[in-house]
C-alpha positions in Angstrom: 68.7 -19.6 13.9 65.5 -18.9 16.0 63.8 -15.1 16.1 65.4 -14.2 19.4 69.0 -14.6 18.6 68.6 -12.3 15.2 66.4 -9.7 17.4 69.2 -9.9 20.2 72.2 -10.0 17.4 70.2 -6.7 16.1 70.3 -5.1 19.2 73.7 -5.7 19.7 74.4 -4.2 16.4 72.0 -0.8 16.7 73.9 -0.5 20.4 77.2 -0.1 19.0 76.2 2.3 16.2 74.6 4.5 18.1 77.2 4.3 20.2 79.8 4.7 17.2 77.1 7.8 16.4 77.5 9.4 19.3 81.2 9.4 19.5 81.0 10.8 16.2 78.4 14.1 17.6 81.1 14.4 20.8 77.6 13.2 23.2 79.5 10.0 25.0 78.6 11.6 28.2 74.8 11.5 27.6 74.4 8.8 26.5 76.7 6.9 29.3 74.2 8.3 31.4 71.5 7.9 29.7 72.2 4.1 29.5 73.1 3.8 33.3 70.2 5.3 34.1 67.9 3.1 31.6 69.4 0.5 33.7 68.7 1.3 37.3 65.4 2.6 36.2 64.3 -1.3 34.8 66.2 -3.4 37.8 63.6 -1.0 39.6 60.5 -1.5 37.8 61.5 -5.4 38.0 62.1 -5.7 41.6 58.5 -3.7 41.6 56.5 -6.1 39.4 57.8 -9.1 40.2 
C-alpha cells in the first residue's frame, strides 16, 4: 500500500469524524457551508493557476 492511499484513506476518515463531531455540537449547517465553499473557492484558484 503506497503513501497516498493511507494519506487519502486518512482523510477520508478525519472527514467523517468531524463530520460525526459536528452533528454531535448541532453545527451541520456550518460546516455544509463551510465545505461548499472550500470547494468553489479551490475549482477557482485552479482554473486561476493553471
Amino acid at each position: 500500500m503506497n503513501i497516498s492511499k493511507i494519506r487519502s484513506a486518512l482523510y477520508k476518515i478525519s472527514r467523517i469524524l468531524g463530520d460525526v463531531n459536528a452533528a454531535k455540537k448541532g453545527t451541520v449547517g456550518k460546516r455544509i457551508g463551510r465545505r461548499a465553499a472550500g470547494k468553489v473557492t479551490g475549482r477557482f484558484l485552479g482554473k486561476l493557476f493553471k
